[in-house]
C-alpha positions as CSV (number, residue, x, y, z in Angstrom):
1,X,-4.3,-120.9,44.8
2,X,-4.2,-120.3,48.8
3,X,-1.5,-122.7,50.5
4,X,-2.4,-121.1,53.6
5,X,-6.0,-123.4,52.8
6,X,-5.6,-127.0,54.3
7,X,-7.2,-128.6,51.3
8,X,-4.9,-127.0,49.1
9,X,-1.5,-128.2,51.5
10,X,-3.5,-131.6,51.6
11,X,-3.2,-131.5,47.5
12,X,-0.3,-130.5,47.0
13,X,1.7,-132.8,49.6
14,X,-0.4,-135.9,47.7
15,X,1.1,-134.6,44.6
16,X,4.2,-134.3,45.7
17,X,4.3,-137.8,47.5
18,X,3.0,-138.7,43.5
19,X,5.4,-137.5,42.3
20,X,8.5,-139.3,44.6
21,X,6.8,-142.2,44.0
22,X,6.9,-141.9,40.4
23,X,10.5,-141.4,40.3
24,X,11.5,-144.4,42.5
25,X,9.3,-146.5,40.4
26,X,10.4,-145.3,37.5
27,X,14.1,-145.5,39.2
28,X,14.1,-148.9,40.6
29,X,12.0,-150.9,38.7
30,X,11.1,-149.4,35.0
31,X,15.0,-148.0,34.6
32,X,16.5,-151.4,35.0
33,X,14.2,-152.7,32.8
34,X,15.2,-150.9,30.3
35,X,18.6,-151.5,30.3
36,X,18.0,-154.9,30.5
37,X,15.6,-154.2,27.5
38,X,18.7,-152.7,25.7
39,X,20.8,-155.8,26.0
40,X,18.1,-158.4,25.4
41,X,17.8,-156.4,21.6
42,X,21.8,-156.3,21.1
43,X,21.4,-160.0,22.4
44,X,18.7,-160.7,19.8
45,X,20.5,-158.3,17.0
46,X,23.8,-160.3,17.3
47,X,21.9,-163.9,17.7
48,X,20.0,-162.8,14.5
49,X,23.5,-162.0,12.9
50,X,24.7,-165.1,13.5
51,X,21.9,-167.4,12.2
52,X,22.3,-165.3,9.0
53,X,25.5,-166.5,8.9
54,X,25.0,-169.6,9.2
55,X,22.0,-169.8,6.8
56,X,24.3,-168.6,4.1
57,X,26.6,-171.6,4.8
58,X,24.0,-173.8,5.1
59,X,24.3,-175.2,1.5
60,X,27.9,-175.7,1.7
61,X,27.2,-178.0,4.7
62,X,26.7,-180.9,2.9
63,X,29.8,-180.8,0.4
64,X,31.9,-180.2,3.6
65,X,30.7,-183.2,5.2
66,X,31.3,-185.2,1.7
67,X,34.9,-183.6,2.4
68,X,35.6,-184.7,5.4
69,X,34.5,-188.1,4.8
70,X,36.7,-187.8,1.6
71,X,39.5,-186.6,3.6
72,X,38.9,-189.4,6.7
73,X,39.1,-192.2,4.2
74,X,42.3,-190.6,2.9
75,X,43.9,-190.9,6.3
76,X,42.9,-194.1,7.2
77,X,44.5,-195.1,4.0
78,X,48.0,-193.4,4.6
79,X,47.6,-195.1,8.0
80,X,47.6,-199.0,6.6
81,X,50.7,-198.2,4.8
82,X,52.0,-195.5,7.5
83,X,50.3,-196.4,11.0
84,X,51.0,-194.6,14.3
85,X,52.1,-197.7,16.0
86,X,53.8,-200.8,14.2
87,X,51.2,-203.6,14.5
88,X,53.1,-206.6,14.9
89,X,50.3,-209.4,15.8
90,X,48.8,-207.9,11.9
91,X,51.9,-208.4,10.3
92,X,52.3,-212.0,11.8
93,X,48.6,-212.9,10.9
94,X,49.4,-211.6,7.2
95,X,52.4,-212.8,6.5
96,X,51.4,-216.0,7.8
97,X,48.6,-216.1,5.9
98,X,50.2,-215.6,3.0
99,X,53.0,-218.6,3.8
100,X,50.3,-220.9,3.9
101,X,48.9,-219.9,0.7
102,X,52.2,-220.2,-0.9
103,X,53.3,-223.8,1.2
104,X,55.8,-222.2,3.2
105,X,57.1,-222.8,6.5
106,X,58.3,-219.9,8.5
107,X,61.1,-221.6,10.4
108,X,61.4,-217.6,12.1
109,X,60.5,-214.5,13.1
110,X,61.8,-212.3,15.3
111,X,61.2,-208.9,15.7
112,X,64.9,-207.0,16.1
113,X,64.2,-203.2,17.1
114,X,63.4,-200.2,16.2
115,X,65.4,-197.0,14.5
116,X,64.2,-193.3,14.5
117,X,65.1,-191.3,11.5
118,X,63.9,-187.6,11.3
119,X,60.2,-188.3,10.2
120,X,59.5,-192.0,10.6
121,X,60.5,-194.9,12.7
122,X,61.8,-198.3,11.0
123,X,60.5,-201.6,12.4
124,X,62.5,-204.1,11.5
125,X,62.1,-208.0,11.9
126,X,64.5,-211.2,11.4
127,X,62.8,-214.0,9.0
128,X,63.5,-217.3,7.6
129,X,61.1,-219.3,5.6
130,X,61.7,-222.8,3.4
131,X,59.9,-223.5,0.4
132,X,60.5,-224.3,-3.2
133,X,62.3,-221.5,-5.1
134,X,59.1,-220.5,-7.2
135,X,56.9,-220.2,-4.0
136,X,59.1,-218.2,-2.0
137,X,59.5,-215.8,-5.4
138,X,55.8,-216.0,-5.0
139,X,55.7,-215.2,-1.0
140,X,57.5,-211.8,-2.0
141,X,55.6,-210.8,-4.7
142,X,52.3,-211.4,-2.1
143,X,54.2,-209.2,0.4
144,X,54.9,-206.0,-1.7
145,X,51.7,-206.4,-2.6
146,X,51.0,-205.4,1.1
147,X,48.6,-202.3,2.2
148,X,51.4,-201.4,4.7
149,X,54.5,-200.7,3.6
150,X,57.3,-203.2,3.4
151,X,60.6,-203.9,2.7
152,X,63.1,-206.8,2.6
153,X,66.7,-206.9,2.0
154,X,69.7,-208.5,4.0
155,X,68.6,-212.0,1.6
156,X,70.2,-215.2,2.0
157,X,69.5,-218.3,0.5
158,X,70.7,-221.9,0.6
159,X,69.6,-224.9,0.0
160,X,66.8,-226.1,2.1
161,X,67.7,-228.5,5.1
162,X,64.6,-230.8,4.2
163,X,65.6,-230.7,0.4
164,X,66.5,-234.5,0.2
165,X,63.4,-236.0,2.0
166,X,61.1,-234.3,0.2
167,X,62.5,-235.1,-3.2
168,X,62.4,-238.3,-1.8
169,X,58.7,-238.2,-1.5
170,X,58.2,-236.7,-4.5
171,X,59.2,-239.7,-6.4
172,X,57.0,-241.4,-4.6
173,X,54.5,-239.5,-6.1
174,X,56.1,-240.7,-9.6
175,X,56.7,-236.8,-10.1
176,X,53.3,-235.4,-10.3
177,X,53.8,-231.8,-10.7
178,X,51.2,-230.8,-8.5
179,X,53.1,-232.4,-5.8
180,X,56.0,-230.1,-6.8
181,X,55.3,-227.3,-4.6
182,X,55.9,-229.6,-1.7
183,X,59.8,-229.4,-2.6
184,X,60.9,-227.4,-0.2
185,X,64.6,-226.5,-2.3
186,X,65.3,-223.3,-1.0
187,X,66.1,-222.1,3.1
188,X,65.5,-217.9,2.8
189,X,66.7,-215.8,5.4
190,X,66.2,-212.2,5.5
191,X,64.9,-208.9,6.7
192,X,61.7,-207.0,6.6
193,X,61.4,-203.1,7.9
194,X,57.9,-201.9,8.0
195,X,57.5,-197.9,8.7
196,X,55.4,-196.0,11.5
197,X,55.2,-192.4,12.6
198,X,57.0,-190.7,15.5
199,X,53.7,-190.0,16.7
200,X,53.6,-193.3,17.6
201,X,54.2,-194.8,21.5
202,X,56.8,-197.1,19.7
């Protein structure tokens, strides 16, 4: 091979220009694509991994939601009878509900503070009611019966203030017994503490 021949320098310097241009191809465009052809397989390899995983707990998908639905209705039933927050116009509705049932007058209620013990918070109310001795027996029965927790102590009981007028009227009714639960006999005062978390705003 003569370099000295023109054709031959002419050759050589197109293969040499080739060759450069093969390298900054190859280093500015195919080299990058192959590291971003390394990480797209790890990228693939790991996102393959992890729908394996999940595939394999696919089945236990269902009995975990059964479990959490198990576990939510479990909850919502410690929180009727141990709520966050002491729900006062609830209590009213209920206990008033049950008064009515029973043919009680709630002469009062008045709620009388709150006091924080180390894991709960007692909510405590002032109550009177009038109503004949059976019904009011009746009235506490319905209340223990209560999804929330309750408690009542502090009793006292007296004769009621209406006792003479409506024995009055119950002759009228020449003692009919069903007219019997309109004696309103007994005047109870007491006190009723209902429980809520120290999670609670109150």
């Amino acid at each position: 091979m003569d370099f000295n021949d023109i054709k031959t320098k002419r050759a050589a310097v197109i293969i040499f220009l080739g060759i450069v241009a093969a390298g900054l191809i190859w280093y500015f465009q195919i080299k990058p694509q192959s590291g971003n052809l390394s990480e797209l397989k790890a990228t693939t390899t790991r996102k393959q991994e992890e729908l394996n995983k999940i595939l394999v707990l696919r089945p236990q998908l269902e009995k975990m939601r059964v479990d959490v639905a198990n576990l939510q209705k479990e909850m919502d039933s410690l929180e009727a009878i141990f709520p966050i927050n002491p729900d006062v116009p609830g209590l009213i509705t209920s206990i008033t509900k049950v008064a009515r049932e029973q043919y009680i007058a709630i002469t009062n209620f008045r709620p009388t503070g709150t006091v924080a013990k180390e894991f709960y918070v007692e909510n405590h109310y002032e109550m009177s009611v009038l109503g004949s001795y059976h019904n009011i027996g009746s009235f506490f029965a319905r209340i223990a019966n209560f999804d929330l927790l309750v408690n009542i102590d502090r009793t006292n009981v007296r004769a009621g203030s209406t006792l003479t007028t409506d024995l009055q009227n119950f002759e009228r009714y020449g003692g009919d017994r069903s007219a019997d639960k309109m004696i309103r006999s007994v005047q109870v005062s007491f006190r009723i503490t209902t429980y809520s978390s120290l999670r609670g705003d109150g």
